[in-house]
C-alpha positions in Angstrom: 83.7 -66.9 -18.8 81.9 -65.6 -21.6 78.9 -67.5 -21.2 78.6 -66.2 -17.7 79.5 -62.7 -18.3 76.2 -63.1 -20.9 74.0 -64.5 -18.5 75.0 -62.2 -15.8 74.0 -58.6 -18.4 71.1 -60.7 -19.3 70.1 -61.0 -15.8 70.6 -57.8 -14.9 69.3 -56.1 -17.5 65.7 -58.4 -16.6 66.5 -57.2 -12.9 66.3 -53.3 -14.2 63.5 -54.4 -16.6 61.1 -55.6 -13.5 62.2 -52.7 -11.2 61.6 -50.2 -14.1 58.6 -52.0 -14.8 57.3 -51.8 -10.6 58.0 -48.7 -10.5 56.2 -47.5 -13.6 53.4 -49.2 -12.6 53.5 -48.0 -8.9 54.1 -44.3 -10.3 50.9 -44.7 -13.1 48.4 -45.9 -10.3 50.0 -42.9 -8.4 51.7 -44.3 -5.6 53.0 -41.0 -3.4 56.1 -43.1 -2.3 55.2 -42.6 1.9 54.0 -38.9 1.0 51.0 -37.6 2.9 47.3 -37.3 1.1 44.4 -36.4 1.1 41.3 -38.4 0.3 38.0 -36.1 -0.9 35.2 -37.7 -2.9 32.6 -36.0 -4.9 29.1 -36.3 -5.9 27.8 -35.7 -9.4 24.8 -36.6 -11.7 27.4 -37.7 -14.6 31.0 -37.6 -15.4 31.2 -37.0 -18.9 34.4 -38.7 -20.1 36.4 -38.9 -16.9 38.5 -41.5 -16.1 40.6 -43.2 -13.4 43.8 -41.5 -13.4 42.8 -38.2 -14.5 44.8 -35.1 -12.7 42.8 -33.2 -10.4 43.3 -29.1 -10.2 43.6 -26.5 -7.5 43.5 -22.7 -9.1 45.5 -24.5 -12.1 48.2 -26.8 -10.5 47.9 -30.3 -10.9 47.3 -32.2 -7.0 46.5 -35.1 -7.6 44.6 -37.8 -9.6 41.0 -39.8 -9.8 41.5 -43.3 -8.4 37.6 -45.0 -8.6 34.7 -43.7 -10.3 31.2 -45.7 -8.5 27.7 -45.4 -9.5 25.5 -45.0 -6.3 21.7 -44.4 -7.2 21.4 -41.5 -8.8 24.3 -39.8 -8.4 28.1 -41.1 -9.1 30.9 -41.2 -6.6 34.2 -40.2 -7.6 37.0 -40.7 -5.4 40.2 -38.7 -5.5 43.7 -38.7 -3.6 45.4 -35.3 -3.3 48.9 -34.8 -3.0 49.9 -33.6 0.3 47.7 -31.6 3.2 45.8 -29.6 1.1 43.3 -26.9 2.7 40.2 -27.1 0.7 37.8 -23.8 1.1 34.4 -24.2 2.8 32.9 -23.4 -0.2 34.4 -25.3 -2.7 32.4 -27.4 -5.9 34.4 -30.2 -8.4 33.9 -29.3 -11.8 34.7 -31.3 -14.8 36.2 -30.0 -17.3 38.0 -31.3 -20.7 41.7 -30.7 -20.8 42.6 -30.6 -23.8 41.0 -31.5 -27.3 42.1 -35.2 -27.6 39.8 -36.1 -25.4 41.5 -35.9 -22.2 39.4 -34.8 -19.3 40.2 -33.0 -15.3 38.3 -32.7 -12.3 39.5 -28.5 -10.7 38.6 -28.0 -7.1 37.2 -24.4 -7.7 34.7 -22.0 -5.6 31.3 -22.1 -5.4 31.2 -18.1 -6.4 33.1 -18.4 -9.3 30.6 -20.7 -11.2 27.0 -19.3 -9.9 25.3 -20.7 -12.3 26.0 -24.0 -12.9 23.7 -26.3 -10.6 26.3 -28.4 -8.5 24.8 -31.7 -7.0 23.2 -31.1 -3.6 25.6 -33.5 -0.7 23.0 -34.7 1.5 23.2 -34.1 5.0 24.2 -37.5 5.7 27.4 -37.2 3.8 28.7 -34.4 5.9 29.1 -36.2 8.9 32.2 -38.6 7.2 35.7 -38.1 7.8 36.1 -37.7 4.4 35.3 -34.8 2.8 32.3 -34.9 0.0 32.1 -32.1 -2.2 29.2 -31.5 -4.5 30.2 -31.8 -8.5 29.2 -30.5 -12.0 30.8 -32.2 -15.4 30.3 -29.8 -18.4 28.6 -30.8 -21.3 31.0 -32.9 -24.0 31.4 -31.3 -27.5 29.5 -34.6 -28.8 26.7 -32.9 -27.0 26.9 -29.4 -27.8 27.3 -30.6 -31.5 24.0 -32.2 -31.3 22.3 -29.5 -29.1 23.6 -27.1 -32.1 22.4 -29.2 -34.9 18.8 -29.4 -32.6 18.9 -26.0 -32.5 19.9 -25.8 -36.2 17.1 -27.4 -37.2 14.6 -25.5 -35.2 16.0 -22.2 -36.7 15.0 -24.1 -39.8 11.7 -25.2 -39.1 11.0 -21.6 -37.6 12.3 -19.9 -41.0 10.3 -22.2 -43.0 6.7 -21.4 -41.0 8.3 -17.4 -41.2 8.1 -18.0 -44.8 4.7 -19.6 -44.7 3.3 -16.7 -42.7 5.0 -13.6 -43.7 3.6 -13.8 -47.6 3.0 -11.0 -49.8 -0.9 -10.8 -47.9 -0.1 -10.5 -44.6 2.6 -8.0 -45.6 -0.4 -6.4 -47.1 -2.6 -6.5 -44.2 0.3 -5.4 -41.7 1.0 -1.9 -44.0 -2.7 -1.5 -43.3 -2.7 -2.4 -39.5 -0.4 0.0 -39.1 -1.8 2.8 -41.2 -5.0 2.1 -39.1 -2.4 2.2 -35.5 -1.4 5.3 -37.0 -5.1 6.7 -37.6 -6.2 5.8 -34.1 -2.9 7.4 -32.3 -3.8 10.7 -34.0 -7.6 10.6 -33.0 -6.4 9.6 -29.6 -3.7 12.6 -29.6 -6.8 14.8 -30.5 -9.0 13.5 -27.8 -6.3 13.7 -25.1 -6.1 17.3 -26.2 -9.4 17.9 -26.2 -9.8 16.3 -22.8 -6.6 18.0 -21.6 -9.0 21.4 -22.2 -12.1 20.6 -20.7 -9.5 19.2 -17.8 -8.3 22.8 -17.8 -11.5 24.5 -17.6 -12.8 22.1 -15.5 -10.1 23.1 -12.9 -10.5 26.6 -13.3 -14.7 25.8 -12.8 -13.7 23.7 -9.8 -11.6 26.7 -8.2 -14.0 29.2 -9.0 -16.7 26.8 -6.4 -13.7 26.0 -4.4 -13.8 30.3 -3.9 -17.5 30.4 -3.4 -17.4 27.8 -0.8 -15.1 29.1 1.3 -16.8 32.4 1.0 -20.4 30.2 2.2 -17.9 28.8 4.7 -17.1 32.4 6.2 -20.5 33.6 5.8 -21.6 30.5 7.5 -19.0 30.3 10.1 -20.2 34.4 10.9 -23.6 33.0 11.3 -22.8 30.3 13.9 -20.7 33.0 15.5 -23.8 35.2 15.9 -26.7 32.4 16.8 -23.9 31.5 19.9 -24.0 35.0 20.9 -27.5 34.9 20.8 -27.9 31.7 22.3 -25.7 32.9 25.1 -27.5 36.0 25.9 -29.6 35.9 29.2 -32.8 37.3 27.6 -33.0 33.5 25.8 -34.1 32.4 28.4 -36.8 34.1 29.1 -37.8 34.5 25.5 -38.2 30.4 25.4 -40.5 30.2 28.8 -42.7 32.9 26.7 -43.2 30.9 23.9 -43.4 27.8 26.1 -46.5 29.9 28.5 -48.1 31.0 24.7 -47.9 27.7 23.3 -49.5 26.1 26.7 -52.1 28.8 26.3 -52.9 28.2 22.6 -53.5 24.5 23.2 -56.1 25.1 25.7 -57.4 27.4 23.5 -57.7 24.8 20.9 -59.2 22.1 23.6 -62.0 25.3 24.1 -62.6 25.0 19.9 -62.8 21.4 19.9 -65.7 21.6 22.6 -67.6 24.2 21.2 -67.1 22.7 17.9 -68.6 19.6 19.6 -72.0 21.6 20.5 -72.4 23.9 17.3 -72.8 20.4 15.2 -75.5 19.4 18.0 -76.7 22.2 17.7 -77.2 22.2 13.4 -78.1 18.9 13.7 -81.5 19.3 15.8 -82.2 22.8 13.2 -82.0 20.6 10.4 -84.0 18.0 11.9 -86.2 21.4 13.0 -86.5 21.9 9.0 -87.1 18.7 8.1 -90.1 18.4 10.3 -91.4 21.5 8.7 -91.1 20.7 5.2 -93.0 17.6 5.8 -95.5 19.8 7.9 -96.0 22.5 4.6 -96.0 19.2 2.6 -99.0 18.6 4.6 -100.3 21.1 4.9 -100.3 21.6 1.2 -102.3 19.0 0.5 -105.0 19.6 2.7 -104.4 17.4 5.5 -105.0 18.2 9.3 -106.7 21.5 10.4 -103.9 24.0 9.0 -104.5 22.2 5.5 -108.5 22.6 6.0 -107.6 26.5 6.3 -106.0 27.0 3.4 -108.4 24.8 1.7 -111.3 27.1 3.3 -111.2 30.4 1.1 -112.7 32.7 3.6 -109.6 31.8 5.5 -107.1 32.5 2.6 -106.3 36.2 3.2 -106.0 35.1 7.1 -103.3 32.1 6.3 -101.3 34.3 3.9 -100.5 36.6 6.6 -99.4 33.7 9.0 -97.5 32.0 5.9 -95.8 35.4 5.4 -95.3 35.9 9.2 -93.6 32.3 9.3 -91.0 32.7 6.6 -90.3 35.6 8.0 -89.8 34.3 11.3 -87.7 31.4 9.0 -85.0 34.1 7.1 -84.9 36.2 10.2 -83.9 32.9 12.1 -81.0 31.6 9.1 -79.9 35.4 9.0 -79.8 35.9 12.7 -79.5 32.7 14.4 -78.1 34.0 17.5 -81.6 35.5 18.8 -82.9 31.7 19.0 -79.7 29.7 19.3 -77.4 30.3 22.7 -74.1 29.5 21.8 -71.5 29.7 24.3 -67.7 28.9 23.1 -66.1 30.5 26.3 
C-alpha cells in the first residue's frame, strides 16, 4: 500500500509537472486562451534588438506581443497579435523603443503627430489593400550606436581643435587685431562719406524742388499760352488771315518764276557784250599794230589828230555804255 501510495504522488505530481509545464509554454508563446485578437504587421528598415515575444504598447499599456520578425527586401516584417478588438487611429506609426536598460526592447503603437520627425517607413500602396493592417515603423538608434556616433563625433571635435590650434597661432591673431583695426578704419570713412552724401542728398532735394517750382511755373505759363493760341486759333478772322498769306505767297512765287526768266535773258544778254568786248580788244589789238585800214590811219601822221578824236569819241561812247547800259540794252523783267 505504500508502494502504491508512492507511485500514485509520483504520478501525480509528473501529471501537474506537464500541465504546469503546457501551460507555461502555451502562456510564453502568448496563447489568449479563446480571447479575441488582433493581427497588425509593420514595416521598418531595422529592428534594432527586438525580439519575438516582446510586449507591444498603446499610450503605455501593454496589448500584446511580437510573434515573427521576417526580412522581405529591403524592409523587415514584423508581425504582432494584440489582445482583444483594439481601435488603432488612422494615423498611427510603430516605434521601437528600448524598455528598460538590460536590454530589453518594445514596439508602442503611437501617432504620427507626436513623433514628426522621425522618418517612418513609407507602406506601399499595395500593402493597403490587405485585411490586415500594415503600419509603417521606426526603431530608434541602440546605445551601442549612439556610443559610437559620440565617440565619432568625439574625435571630430578633436581633429577640429587640433587644426583650430594649427590656424589660430600667435600670427594670425596678429593679422586679425589688424583686419579689424583696418574694418574699423573703413566703417568710419564710410560713416563720413554716408554723411557727406546724406548732404549733397539734402541739397540735392532742395535743388530738385526749387526746378520742381520753376517747372510748374513754365507749366502755367505754358498752359496760359496754349490757352491764348486756342483763342486765337478759334477766332473767325483766322481764317481769313491764312487765305491772305496763302493769295501772297501764290503771288510771290510767280513773282519769283518772273526773276528766274529775266535772270535767264540778263546773262544772254552779258554774254553777247562780253563777246561785244572781246571782239574789240582784238580789233584795237589790230589796229595797234598797223593792220587793216584803221591801223594804216593811225600809222599815217597827217591822220593822227583826226584818229585821236575818234579814239576819244569811242571810249567815250564805251564808259557811257558800262555807266549807262540801259540807253543800248532793252531789258524788260515785267
Amino acid at each position: 500500500m505504500i508502494n502504491r501510495g508512492r507511485e500514485l504522488m509520483v504520478g501525480s505530481v509528473i501529471i501537474v509537472a506537464v500541465v504546469v509545464g503546457v501551460v507555461g509554454t502555451l502562456w510564453l508563446q502568448g496563447t489568449n486562451w479563446g480571447q479575441p485578437e488582433t493581427v497588425v504587421e509593420v514595416l521598418l528598415r531595422d529592428v534594432a534588438q527586438l525580439s519575438n515575444g516582446n510586449p507591444v504598447k498603446f499610450r503605455g499599456v501593454s496589448i500584446g506581443q511580437i510573434t515573427s520578425i521576417d526580412v522581405e527586401g529591403q524592409a523587415v516584417r514584423v508581425r504582432m497579435r494584440l489582445d482583444g478588438s483594439i481601435t488603432i487611429p488612422d494615423s498611427a506609426v510603430v516605434v521601437l523603443s528600448p524598455e528598460s536598460f538590460f536590454g530589453d526592447w518594445q514596439a508602442e503603437i503611437a501617432s504620427r503627430d507626436r513623433y514628426p520627425n522621425f522618418p517612418f517607413f513609407e507602406v506601399p500602396e499595395v500593402e493597403l489593400g490587405r485585411d490586415t493592417l500594415v503600419l509603417g515603423g521606426y526603431a530608434l538608434p541602440e546605445l551601442s550606436r549612439l556610443t559610437a556616433s559620440a565617440q565619432e563625433i568625439s574625435n571630430n571635435l578633436a581633429d577640429l581643435s587640433q587644426r583650430l590650434e594649427i590656424a589660430f597661432n600667435d600670427t594670425t591673431a596678429a593679422n586679425m587685431a589688424r583686419a579689424i583695426a583696418n574694418v574699423e578704419a573703413v566703417t568710419s570713412e564710410l560713416r563720413d562719406f554716408v554723411s557727406s552724401e546724406s548732404r549733397n542728398a539734402s541739397n540735392l532735394a532742395t535743388t530738385a524742388d526749387s526746378a520742381l517750382r520753376e517747372i510748374q511755373e513754365a507749366s502755367r505759363m505754358a498752359r496760359v499760352s496754349f490757352t491764348r493760341i486756342e483763342e486765337i486759333l478759334s477766332d473767325s478772322q483766322m481764317d481769313s488771315i491764312v487765305g491772305n498769306v496763302a493769295r501772297a505767297t501764290g503771288s510771290i512765287q510767280q513773282l519769283a518764276e518772273g526773276l528766274e526768266g529775266s535772270s535767264d535773258d540778263m546773262a544772254r544778254t552779258l554774254a553777247r557784250a562780253d563777246s561785244a568786248f572781246a571782239r574789240l580788244d582784238d580789233l584795237t589789238a589790230r589796229v595797234a599794230s598797223g593792220e587793216g585800214t584803221l591801223g594804216r590811219l593811225l600809222a599815217d601822221t597827217t591822220l593822227a589828230v583826226r584818229a585821236e578824236g575818234v579814239l576819244l569819241q569811242l571810249d567815250l561812247l564805251l564808259q557811257d555804255l558800262r555807266e549807262n547800259p540801259r540807253r543800248y540794252v532793252r531789258l524788260s523783267i515785267f
